[in-house]
N, C-alpha and C positions, 0 to 999 in steps of 0.2 A: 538261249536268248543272248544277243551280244550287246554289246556296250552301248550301243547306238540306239539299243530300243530302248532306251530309259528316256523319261521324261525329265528334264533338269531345271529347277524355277530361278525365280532372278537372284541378284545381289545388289546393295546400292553403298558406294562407300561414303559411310556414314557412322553419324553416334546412333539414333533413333530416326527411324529403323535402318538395321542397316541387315540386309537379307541376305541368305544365303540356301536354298532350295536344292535337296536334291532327293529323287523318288516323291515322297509323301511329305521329307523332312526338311524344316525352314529352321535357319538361324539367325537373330536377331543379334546385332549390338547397337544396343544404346548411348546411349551415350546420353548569357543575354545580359543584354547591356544591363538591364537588373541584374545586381547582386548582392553580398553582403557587405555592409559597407556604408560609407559617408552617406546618405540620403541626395539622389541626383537632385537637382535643380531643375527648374518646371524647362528653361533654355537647355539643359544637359537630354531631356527626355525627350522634348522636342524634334532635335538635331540627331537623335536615334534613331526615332521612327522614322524620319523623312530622310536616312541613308541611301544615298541618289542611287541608279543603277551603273554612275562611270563609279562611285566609289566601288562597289560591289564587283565592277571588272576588273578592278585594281586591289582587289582583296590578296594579300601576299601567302601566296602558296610554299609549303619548304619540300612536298613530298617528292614533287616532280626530278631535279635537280640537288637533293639533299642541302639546298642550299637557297635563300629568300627571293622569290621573283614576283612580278605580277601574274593574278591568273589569267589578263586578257594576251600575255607573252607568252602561254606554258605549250609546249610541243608536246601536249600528251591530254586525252578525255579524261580531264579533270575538272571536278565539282566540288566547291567549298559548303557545306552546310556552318553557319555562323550563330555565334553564341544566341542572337535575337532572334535569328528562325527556329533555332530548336527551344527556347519560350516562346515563343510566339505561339508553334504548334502544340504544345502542351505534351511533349514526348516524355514519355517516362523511361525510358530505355533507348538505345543503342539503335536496334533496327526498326525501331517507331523514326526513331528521327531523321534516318538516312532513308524512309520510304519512297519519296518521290525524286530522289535524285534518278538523271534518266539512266538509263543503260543497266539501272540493278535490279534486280528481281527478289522484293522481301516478301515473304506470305509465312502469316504464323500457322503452326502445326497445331500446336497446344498452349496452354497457358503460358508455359516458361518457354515451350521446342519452337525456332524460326529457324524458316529455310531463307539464306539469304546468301544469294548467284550473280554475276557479271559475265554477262555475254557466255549465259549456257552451264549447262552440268547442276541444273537446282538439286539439293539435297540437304538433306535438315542440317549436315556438317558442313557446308561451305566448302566444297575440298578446294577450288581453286584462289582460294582468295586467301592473301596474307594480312593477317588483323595486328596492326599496332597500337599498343598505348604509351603514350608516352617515349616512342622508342623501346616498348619493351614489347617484344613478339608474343602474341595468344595463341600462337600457332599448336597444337598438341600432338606429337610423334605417336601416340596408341591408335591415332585415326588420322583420316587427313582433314583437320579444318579446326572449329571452336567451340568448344563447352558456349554458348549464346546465355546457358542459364544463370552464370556466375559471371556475366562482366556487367557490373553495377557501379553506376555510378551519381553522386549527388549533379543532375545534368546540371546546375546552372557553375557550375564549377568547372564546366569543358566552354574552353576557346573557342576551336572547330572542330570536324570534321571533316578532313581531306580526305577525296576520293579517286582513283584513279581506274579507272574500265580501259584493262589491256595489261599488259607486262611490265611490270614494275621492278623484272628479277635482276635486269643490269646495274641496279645500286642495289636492292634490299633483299636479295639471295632468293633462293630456291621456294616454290610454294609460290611465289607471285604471280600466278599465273595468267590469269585472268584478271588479274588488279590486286590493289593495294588501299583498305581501309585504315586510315594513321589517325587517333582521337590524341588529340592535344588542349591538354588541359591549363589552365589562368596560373598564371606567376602569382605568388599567394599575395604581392602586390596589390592586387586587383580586386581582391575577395575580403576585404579588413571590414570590421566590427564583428555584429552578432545577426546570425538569421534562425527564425524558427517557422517549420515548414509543419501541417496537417495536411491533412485530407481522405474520403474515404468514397466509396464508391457502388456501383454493383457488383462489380468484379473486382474491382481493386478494394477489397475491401477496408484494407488501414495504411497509411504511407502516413511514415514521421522521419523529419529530420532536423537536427542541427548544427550549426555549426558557428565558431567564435575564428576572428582573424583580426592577430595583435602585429607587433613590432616590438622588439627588444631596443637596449639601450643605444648596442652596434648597429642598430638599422640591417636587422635581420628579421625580415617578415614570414610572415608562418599562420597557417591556418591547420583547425583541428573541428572532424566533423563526426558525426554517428548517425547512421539512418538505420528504418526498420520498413520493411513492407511486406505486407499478406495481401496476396491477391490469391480471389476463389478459383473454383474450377468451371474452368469452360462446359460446354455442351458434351461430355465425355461418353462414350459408346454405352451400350447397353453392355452388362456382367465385363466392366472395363475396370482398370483404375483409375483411381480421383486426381484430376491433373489440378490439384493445388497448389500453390508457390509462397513458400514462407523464407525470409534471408532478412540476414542481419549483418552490419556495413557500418565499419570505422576507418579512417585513415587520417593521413598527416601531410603536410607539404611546408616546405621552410626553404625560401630562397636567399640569397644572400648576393648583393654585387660590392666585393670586395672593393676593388677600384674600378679605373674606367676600363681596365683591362680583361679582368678576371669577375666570373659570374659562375656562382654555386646552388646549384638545386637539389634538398633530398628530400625525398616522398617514400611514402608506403601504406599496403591496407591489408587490413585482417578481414575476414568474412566467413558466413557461417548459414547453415541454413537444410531445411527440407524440402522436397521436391517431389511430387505426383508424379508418376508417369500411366502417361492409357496404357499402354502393353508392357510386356516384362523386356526385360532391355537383350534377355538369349530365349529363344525358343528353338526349341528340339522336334519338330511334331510328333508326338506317340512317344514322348519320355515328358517324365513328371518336370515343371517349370520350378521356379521359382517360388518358396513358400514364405507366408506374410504378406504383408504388403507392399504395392509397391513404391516405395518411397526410396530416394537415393537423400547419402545424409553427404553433404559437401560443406568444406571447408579450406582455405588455404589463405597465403598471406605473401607480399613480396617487400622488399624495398630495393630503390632505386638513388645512386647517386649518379648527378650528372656537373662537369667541370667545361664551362667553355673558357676559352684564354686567347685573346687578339694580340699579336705581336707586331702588328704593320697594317698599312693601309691595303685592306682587301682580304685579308692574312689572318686567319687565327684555327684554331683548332679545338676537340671538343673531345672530352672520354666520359664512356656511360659505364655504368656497372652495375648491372641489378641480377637480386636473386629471387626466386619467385617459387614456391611450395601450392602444389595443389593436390588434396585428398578427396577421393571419389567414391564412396562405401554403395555399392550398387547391390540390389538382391542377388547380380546375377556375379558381380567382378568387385575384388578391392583395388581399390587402385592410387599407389601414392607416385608424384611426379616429381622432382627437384630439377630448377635449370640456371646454374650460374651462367654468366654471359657478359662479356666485355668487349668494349666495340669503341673503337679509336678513330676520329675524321680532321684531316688534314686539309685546309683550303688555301691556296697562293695562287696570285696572280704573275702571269707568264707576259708582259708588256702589258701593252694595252689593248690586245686583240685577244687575250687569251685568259681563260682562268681553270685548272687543271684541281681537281679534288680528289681526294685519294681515302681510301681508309680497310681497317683490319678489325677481327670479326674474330674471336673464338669463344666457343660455348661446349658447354660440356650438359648432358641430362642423363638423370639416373632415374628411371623410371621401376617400381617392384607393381608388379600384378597379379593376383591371385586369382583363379576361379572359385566360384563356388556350386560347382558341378555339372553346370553345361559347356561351360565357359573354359578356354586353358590357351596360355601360352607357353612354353620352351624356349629357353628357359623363363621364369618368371621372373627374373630381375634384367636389366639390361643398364649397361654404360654408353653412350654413346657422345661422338662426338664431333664438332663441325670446326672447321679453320680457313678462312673464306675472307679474299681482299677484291676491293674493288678502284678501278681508277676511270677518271670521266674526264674529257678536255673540250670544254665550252669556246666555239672559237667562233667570235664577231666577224665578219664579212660586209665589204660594202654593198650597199644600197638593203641597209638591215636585213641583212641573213645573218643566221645563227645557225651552227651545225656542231650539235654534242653528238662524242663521239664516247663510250663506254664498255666495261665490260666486269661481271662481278666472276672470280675463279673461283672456283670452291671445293673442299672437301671433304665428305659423311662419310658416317659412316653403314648407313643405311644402301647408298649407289657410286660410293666413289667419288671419282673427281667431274666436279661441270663446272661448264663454261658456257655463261649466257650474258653476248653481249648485244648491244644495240646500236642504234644509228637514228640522231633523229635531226629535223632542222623545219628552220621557222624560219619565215618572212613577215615583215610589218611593213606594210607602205606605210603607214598610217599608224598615229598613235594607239588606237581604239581598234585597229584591223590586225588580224595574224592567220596566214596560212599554214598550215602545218602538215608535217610526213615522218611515218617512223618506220622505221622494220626492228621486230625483233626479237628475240630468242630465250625462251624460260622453261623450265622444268618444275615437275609437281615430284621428290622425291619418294621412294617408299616405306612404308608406316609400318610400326610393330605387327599390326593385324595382319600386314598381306608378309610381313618377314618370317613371323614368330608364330602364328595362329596354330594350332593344334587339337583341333575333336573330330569326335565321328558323330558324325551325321545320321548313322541309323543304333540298332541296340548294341552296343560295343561289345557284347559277349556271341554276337551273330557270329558263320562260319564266313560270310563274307560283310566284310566291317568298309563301309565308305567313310575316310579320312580328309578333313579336311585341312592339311598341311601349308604351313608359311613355306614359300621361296624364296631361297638367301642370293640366287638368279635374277631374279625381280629387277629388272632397269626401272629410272625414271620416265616419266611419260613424259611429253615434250611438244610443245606448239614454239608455231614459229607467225609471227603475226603483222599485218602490213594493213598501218593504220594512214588514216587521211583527215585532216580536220580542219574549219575554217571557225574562225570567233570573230564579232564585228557589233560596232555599235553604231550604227548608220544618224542617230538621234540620243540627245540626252538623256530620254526619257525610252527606249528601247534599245535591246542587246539580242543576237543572237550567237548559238553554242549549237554547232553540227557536226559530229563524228561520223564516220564508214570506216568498213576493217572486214578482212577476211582471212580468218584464222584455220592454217595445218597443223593437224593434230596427227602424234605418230608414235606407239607403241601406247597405248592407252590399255588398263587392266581390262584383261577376260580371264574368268574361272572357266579352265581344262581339265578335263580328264585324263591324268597319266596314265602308264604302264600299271597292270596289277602286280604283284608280287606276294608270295608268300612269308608271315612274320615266321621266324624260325622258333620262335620264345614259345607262341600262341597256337600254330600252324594253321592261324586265321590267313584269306585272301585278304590283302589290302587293296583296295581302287582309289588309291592318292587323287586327290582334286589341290591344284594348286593356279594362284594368279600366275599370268602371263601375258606380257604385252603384243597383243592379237590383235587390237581394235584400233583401224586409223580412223580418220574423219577432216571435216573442213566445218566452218560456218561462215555466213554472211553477214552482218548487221548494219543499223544506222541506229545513231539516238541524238535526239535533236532536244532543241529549248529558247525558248520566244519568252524574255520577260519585258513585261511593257508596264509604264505608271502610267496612264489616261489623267489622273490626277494626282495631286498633291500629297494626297491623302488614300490613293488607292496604288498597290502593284499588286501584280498577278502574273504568273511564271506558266506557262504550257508547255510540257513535254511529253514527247512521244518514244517511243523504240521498239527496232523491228529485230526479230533473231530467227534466221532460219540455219540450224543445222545438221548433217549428214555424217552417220557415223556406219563404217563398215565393218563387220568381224571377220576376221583370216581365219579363225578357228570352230570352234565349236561352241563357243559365248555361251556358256552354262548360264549362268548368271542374266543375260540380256542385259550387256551393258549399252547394246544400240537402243532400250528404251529410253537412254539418257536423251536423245537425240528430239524428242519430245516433251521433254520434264520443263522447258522453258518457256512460256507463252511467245507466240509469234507475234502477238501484239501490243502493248500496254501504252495507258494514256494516263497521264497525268493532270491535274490542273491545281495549280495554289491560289489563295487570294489573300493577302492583307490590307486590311481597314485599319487606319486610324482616327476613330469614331470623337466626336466632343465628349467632355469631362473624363478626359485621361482613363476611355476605351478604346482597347485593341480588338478587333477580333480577326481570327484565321479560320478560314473553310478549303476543305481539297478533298479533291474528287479523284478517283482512281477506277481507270474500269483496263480489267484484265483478260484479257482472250483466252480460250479454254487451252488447257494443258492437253497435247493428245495422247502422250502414255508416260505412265506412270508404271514401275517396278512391279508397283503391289497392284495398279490397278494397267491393266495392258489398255484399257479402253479410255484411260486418261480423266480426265475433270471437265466439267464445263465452266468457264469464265464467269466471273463475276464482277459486279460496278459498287463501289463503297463510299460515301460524304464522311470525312470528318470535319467538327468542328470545334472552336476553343476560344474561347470570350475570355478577356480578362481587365480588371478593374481596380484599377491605382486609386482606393478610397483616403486615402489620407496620405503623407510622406513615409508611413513607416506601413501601412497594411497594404497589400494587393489581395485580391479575392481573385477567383477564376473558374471557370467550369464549364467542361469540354463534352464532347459524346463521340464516341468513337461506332463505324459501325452502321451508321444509324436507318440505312436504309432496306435492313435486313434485319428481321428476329435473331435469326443469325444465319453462316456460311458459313462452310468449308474454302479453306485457299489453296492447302497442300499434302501430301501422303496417302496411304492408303485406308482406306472404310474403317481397320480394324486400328490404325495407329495416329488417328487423329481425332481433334474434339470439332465442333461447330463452334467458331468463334460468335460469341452471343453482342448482339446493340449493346455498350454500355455508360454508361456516366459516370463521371467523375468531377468532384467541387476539392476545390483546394483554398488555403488559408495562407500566406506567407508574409511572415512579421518580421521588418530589419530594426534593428538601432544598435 
């Protein structure tokens, strides 16, 4: 029998699940304007709710440009989510809040697992997409994408949510590939007194939080908080495990504006916590898994200081330096991360036509991983590291053209040196109008798993043993992407936002079967399987948005997006990484609405219906599409209490949105009442 008559199943590069098939054998890895504070005034609440649609197009963006624009000027598919829509909607997490932004594709796996995609490649780890907090990267080198489970945060404590759908990597490096999620969190300014947060639920069954923000004698403001939330387990498979979710969440933030020149920020957070998972995070078929249960214990903490300094008019400069520890005790893998990181941004102005930003980037992780016996890497510790500058020249043109021009160099240690620069430019006839065009060029590096991975795949004491080996060969995968976008607000009271893009994709992972060879130690056959970049591709897309107020008292947002794309394999694509090519709905439709109702109620409703997924890794035959209402009512009963309560869900006992049969739960209807007391 030759090589070719074997049957090879998929791989999906991911935390949970991330597959790897070969014979019989699968291997998994897992993986508002209320705040705290002075009491607003009935005219301060007011003047909230009834935040026009031109202020909202003039909502000041920094992602774009690394530097503060309007977002109705930004040359890039960027969507602010703002501190009142994410209360508004009653989000308790990260990818609750960024759901209907268009162009993204969020659907929860399990209680804690979300797959959340831009413009293609859905998988529960996000590979293309670079997650900022604060400036500081979520990005995690053991896989491509983000632990979703551990980024907590007290939401009414985030600013915004800046989004970008498309290539971000010519200021914010490697991994940008598909966009750029940056959560920016309230200058503790903004967060003073004391708040006390309940609430409990069907699912979420206990959420507590609070938190106190003072000022010192210097006029150094600072807030200090602790949360706790247990949320039950979803609809989880039959003879599966309990996808429960228990964490616990302290942090700190203290800013300081020394004078008018100089402004200092330091923050940091500890966390801690248990984690269900429906499947075990390594399976072997026909070798014993995982014993216990399965529960992953997580833990980790960072802090951050950040120094901006203005030396001239246009002119000032800014250095971050955060450290960041995360511990990942899996049934299946231990796993501890460390990532120091310092990053320096220069901005001056080149006359008056010109403004040139520069800056420098070195980071260092040390990552130790342990199997626990399906599981292995080679070596188990790794150092690695990045040194990576980027320079950008914004240059004014008459009859308002803008043309930035950039490029971020870079060097890992993972792929070596890249260079991913861009090109983009804007026209404004008009205050409220902006045409826009970009081309541009990013890279998704490669990850300990595909460098460093190491097991067999069948009974390792066989005469012939299939090896599933990292490739230290391994390029970066690479799109090159040519974006077109128009933003206009024809009326005060309506705006619209319409992107198109069609992104080349080129050396993208496929599992191959090498050469066999004999171990001499063993005098076992080895049939090595290792990644290789085999698979190109292209996509098409549009993602559009119509927000209109008919009233005073009413806006509502409609967004659509469309994603069709084509992936070819050169190879023998063990893995079927062309099912990716599917894993994205070709459709999805959005709809918001907020009411500001008499006696100081708000309510929010949004409707989401998603076009079926046609393959999926684990399921070749794909998902069928589903349509979802949530809602969230809430009620400003006196100056210091708000009451609120939402239902998420609701028009489904429950659904499925994402993965396969055996690695996801039915996300169940559920409700949630909350309690929040300022003074």
């Amino acid at each position: 029998m030759s090589l070719s008559d074997w049957t090879y199943g998929p791989t999906v590069r991911g935390s949970t699940p991330l597959r790897v098939a070969l014979l019989t054998c699968a291997l998994t890895i897992g993986t508002s304007p209320a705040h705290a504070g002075p009491t607003p005034s009935g005219e301060q609440i007011r003047r909230l709710k009834q935040l026009s649609i031109e202020q909202l197009m003039n909502v000041v963006v920094t992602s774009v440009t690394r530097t503060p624009q309007p977002l109705v000027r930004s040359a890039a598919a960027v969507a602010v989510v703002t501190s009142n829509e994410i209360r508004r909607s009653g989000a308790t997490n990260i990818p609750e809040a960024i759901r209907y932004v268009p162009g993204l594709n969020v659907s929860q796996i399990t209680a804690s697992q979300w797959a959340v995609s831009s413009r293609g490649f859905a998988s529960a780890d996000s590979p293309d997409l670079l997650v900022l907090s604060d400036g500081r990267n979520l990005y995690t080198p053991l896989f491509s994408g983000v632990f979703w489970d551990v980024q907590d945060y007290l939401m009414r404590d985030i600013d915004r949510i800046e989004v970008i759908r498309g290539p971000g990597a010519a200021l914010w490096g490697s991994n940008a590939v598909n966009g750029v999620i940056n959560i920016i969190t309230k200058n503790a300014k903004e967060t003073q007194g004391s708040l006390f947060e309940a609430g409990s639920g069907t699912e979420e069954r206990a959420r507590v939080a609070a938190q106190y923000g003072g000022e010192t004698a210097n006029r150094i403001y600072y807030r200090v908080f602790a949360k706790y939330q247990d949320h039950g387990a979803e609809q989880y498979p039959p003879s599966s495990g309990v996808d429960d979710w228990r964490l616990g969440h302290a942090g700190l933030r203290a800013d300081w504006k020394a004078d008018t020149a100089d402004a200092l920020t330091v923050q940091g957070d500890l966390y801690g916590g248990r984690i269900g998972q429906v499947s075990p995070a390594v399976i072997v078929a026909g070798r014993p898994g995982p014993a216990g249960p399965l529960v992953v214990g997580v833990s980790g903490g960072n802090i951050l200081g950040h120094w901006r300094h203005a030396y001239g008019a246009g002119s000032d400069f800014e250095l971050r330096v955060y450290y960041d520890y995360t511990h990942r005790n899996d049934p299946a893998f231990l796993d501890d991360l460390s990532t120091f990181d310092v990053d320096f941004q220069d901005q001056l102005p080149l006359g008056a036509m010109q403004s040139l930003t520069w800056g420098l980037t070195v980071r260092t992780m040390y990552d130790h991983n342990l199997g626990k016996g399906l599981w292995a890497l080679n070596p188990p510790n790794s150092r690695d590291n990045l040194e990576s500058g980027f320079i950008q020249d914004v240059i004014s043109l008459p009859s308002s053209v803008r043309v930035t021009l950039g490029t971020k160099l870079e060097h890992n240690d993972f792929s070596g040196f890249e260079a991913q620069p861009s090109v983009r430019a804007a026209w404004s006839p008009s205050q409220m109008q902006t045409l826009w065009g970009a081309i541009s060029r990013a890279v998704r590096v490669p990850t300990r798993l595909e460098r460093d991975v190491n097991i067999a795949l069948n009974d390792p004491t066989a005469s012939v043993v299939f090896m599933l080996l990292g490739n230290r060969n391994f390029k970066a995968e690479q799109v090159l992407a040519y974006e077109l976008g128009y933003r206009w607000q024809p009326l005060g009271n309506l705006s619209l936002d319409l992107a198109v893009f069609r992104n080349r994709y080129t050396g993208l992972a496929s599992l191959e079967a090498g050469t066999p060879f004999v171990d001499p130690a063993t005098g076992q056959l080895i049939v090595p399987v290792k990644n290789r970049n085999l698979v190109d591709g292209h996509s098409i897309g549009a993602e559009s948005e119509i927000t209109y107020a008919p009233l005073s008292w009413w806006r509502v947002s409609l967004s659509y997006s469309y994603l069709d794309m084509t992936l070819t394999p050169l190879g023998q694509d063990l893995n079927h990484e062309r099912y990716f090519e599917g894993a994205t709905p070709l459709n999805q439709f959005g709809l918001q609405s907020y009411f500001d109702l008499p006696h100081r109620i708000e309510l929010f409703a949004g409707l989401r219906a998603v076009s079926a997924i046609r393959t999926l890794l684990d399921a070749p035959n794909g998902d069928p599409g589903y349509q979802e209402l949530d809602v969230h009512a809430s009620w400003r009963a006196t100056r210091h209490l708000e009451l609120s309560l939402e239902g998420r869900s609701l028009l489904h006992a429950q659904h499925v949105e994402f993965a396969g049969p055996g690695d996801r739960s039915g996300i169940r209807r559920s409700v949630f009442g909350r309690m929040t007391w300022r003074f």
